[in-house]
N, C-alpha and C positions, 0 to 999 in steps of 0.2 A: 317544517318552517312556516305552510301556510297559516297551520293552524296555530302559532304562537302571536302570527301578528291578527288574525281573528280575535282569539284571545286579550289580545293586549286594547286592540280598538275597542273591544266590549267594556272593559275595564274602561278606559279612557270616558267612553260616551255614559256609562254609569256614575263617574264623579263628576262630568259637567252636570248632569240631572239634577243631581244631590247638589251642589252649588247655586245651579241656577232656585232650584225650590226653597233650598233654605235664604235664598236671597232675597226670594218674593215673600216669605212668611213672613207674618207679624212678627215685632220684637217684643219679646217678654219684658215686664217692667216689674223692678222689683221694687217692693210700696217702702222696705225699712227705710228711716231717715237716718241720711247720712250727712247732707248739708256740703259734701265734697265739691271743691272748684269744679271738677274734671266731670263729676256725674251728671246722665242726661235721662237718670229713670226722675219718678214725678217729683222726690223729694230730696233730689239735689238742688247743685245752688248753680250745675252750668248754664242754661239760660238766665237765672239770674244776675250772675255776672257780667256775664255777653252783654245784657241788654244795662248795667249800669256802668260800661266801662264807655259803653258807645254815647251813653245820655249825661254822665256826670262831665261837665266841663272843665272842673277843676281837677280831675284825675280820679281812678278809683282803680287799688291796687288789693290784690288778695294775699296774705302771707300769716307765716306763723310765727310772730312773734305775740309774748307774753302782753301782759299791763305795764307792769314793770319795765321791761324792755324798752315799750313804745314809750314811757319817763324816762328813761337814762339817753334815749336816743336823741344824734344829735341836732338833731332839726326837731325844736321847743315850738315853730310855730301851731298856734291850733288847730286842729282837725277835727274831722268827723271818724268816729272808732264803730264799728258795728262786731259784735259777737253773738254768735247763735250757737247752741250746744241744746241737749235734751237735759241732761242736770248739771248744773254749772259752779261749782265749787270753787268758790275764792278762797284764796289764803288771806292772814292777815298782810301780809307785801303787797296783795295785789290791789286790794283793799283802800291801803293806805295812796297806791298809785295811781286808782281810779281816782280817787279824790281829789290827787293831785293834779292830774290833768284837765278834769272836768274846772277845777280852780284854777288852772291857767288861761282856759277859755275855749276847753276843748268839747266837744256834744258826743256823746257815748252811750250808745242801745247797746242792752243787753237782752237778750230775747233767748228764753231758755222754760223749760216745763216745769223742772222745781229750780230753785235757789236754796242756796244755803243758810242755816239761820246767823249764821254772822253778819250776811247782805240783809238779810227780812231784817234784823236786831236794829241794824243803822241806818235804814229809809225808816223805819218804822213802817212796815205790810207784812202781808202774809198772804197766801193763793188757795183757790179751793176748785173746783168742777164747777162750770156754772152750764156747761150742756156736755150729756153724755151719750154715747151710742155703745152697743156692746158688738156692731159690725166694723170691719174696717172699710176705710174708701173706697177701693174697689167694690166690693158686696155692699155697701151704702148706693154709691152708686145708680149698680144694678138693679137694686131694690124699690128705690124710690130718689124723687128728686129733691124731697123737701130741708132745704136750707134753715140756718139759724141769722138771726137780724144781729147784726151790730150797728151801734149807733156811734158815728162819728160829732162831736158838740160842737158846735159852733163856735169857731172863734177866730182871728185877727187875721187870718189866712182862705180860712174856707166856714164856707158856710154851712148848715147842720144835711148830715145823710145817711142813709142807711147803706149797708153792706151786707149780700146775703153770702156766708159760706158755710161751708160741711163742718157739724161739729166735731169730727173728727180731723180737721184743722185749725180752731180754734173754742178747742172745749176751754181752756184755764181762765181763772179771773185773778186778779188781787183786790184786797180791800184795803186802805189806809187805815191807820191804826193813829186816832186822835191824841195826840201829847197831852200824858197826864195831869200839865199844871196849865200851861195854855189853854190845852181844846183844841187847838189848830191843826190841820193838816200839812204834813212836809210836801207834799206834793199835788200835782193837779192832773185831772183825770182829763183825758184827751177824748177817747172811745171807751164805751164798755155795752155789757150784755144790755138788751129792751128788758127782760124782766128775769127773777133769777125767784126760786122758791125756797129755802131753806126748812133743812132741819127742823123743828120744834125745839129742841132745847139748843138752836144758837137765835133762833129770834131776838131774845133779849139782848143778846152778845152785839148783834148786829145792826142795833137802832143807831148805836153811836159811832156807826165806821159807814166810808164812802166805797163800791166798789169800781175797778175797772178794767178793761184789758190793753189800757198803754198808758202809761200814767209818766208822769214827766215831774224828775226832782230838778230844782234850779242849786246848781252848786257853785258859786264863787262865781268865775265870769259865763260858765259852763254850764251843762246838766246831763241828769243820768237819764236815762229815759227807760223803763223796764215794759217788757213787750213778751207777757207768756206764752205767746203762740211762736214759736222760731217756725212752726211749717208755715206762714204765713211768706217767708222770705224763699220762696223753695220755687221750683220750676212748674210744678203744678199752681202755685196762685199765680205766678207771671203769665201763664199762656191763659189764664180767665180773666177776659176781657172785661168782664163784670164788675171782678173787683181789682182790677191791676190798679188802678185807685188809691185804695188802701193802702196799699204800699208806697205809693208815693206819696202820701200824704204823711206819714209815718217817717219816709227818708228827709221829709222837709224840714223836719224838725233839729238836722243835723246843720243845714244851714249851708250857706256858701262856704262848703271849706271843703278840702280834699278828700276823701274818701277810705279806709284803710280795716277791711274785713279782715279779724284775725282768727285762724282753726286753731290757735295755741291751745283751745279748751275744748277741743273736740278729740275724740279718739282715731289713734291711727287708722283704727280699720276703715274710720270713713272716708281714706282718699282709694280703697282698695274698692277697684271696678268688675263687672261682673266678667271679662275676660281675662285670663292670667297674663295673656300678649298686652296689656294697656301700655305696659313702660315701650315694648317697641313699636305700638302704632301710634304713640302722642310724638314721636320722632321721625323726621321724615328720611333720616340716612339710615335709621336702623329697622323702619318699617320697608325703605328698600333692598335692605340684607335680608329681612325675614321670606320677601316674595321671592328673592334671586334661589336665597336656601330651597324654597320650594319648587322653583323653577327646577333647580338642579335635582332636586331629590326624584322629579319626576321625570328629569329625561334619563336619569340613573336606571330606574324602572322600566323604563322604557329599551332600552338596548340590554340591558340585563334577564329581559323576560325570556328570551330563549334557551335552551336547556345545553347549556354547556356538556363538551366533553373530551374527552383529553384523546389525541393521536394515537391509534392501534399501534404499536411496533413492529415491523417487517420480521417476522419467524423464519430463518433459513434454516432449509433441510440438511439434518448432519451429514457430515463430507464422510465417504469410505476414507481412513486414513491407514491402511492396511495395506498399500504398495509401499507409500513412503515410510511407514517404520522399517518393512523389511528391507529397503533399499537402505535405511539409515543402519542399521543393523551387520546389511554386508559391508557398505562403506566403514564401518568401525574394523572386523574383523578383516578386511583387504588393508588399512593401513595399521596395522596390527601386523601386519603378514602373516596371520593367521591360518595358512593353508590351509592344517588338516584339520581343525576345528572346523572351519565351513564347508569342507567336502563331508565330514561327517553328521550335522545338521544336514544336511542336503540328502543325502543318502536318507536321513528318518523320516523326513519331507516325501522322498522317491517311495520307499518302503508302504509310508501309509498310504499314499497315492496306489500304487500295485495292491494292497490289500483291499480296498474300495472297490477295484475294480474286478477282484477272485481273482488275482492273478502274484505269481513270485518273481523275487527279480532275477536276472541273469546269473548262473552258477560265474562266472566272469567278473562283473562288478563287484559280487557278494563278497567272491574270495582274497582282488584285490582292499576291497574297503576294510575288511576284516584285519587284514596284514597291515595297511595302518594303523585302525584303530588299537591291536595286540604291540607294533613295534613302538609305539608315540613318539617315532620320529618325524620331524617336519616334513612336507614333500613340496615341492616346485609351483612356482605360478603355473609353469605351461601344464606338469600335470594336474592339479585342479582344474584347471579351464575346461581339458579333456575328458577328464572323469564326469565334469559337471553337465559337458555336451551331452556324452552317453546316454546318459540319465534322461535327459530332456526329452531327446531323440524316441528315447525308450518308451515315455510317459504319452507324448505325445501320437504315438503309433499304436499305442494298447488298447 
């Protein structure tokens, strides 16, 4: 028994270790973008959020409704709409919805790596790399510190500045694509790259297009505002001091209106967190079932650890039952009135008894016992009694 609760305690003081170490080690962060409300690796949107629910005065709510959706819903007043996705595929519904609300008077970012060409077809743009690395953030990083310049323009809000990030947060551009009978451009460039080198055979292509990386369409009382960098809105550009800037400069554009982040175009797997427990530790009644489970599993172990074993059963030693049958035996043959049956048994009993010991029985008994056994008639209780004394008398004295 000592050594089960030795045992148990060693056990015990080896999973606080393992707790406590794992508690003090760094947390892994995993770089894929996901853009999830809940995520808190670099390229979620939980401090994101945090920090625009606490600064937007008008409200700012994260949910997953459609384009659509947010037109048919019924509160028509204007809003500010923000979507961020890695490839952002509108349909023609949604399309049509965007349109709609941005013409009622609503301001709408969409901030995504590609678009679809049904959106590039109806801003009139299209996007290309305008800074590339072949390391990712982290190993950028580690490697070196040097940033790419974005240039914020001047205008009716803020005055002209630069912005240094990783261009592995902000590689994409768009260029506007000049209306072929006008000339004019649908839209106005807010920020884009300091300088950008192309291609040789798109030079020519590219004399008569403007590029940017936020460029702002004015639609009906509204506007679309297209933003190819979505890691830009992510928890890693929030906690850089540098350029939390840019992002607010970029959210100003949505204007004094309410706020309404939609994942409708983001993939499931992006609310899925790196612990499988996330559903029961974002709940505080079901994150306190998971520790009581635990609790309990562990005092289960604990009073379970000693080596069970079942009660020996008491083994008594087999009784001589060899008086009682014979006494059950004469009692049969006495109320039987059995006389000479049991004096004759008795007599083969006396016999072997005398032969055991080299000895014969009386010419006397022999001759009476004989004359029963030959007449087989019954004889008397008192002579059985008699005959049976003799005998005893006889056995006993031999």
């Amino acid at each position: 028994m000592k050594f089960s609760r030795v045992f148990v305690m060693c056990i015990l003081l080896f999973l606080l270790l393992v707790f406590a170490a794992e508690y003090r080690m760094p947390k892994k962060f995993r770089w894929e973008p996901t853009y999830g409300h809940t995520d808190k690796n670099p390229f979620g949107c939980y401090v994101f959020d945090s920090v625009l629910t606490a600064s937007l005065s008008r409200g700012y709510t994260v949910g997953r409704q459609t384009l659509y959706q947010l037109k048919e819903s019924p509160d028509s007043a204007p809003k500010g709409i923000l979507v961020l996705a890695e490839s952002l595929e509108l349909s023609e519904t949604d399309i049509d919805a965007l349109f709609r609300l941005a013409g009622r008077g609503c301001r709408v970012i969409l901030s995504a790596r590609n678009y679809d060409y049904v959106l590039r077809d109806t801003l009139h743009f299209n996007h290309y790399y305008c800074y590339s690395a072949s390391e990712t953030l982290l190993q950028y990083v580690k490697h070196s510190q040097k940033r790419d310049t974005i240039v914020w323009h001047q205008d009716s809000l803020y005055a002209r500045r630069e912005f240094l990030l990783f261009p592995q947060v902000a590689n994409r551009a768009i260029w506007l694509l000049r209306d072929s009978v006008t000339g004019s451009l649908s839209g106005r460039v807010l920020a884009g790259p300091v300088k950008y080198n192309p291609k040789a055979d798109y030079l020519e292509y590219l004399k008569s297009q403007v590029d940017g990386m936020a460029v702002e369409f004015p639609v009906g009382k509204g506007a679309v505002l297209i933003v190819p960098s979505p890691l830009v809105f992510t928890n890693c550009t929030v906690l850089d001091t540098a350029n939390r800037d840019y992002i607010f400069r970029l959210l100003s554009r949505l204007g004094d209106l309410p706020v309404v982040r939609t994942e409708a175009y983001q993939p499931r797997m992006a609310e899925v967190q790196a612990s499988p427990l996330r559903f029961f530790l974002q709940h505080r009644p079901l994150r306190w079932g998971l520790w009581l489970t635990m609790l309990g599993l562990l005092l289960f172990m604990l009073f379970t650890a000693r080596r069970r074993q079942r009660p020996i059963p008491v083994v008594r030693e087999p009784q001589n039952r060899t008086v009682e049958f014979v006494q059950l035996i004469g009692t049969l043959y006495y109320q039987r009135h059995d006389y000479r049956d049991l004096v004759l048994k008795k007599y083969t009993y006396f016999s072997e008894e005398l032969r055991r010991h080299d000895a014969v029985p009386p010419d006397t008994i022999a001759t009476r016992i004989r004359q029963i056994e030959n007449s087989g008639q019954q004889i008397s209780a008192r002579e059985m009694t008699q005959l049976i004394q003799e005998m005893d008398e006889i056995i006993k004295n031999s």
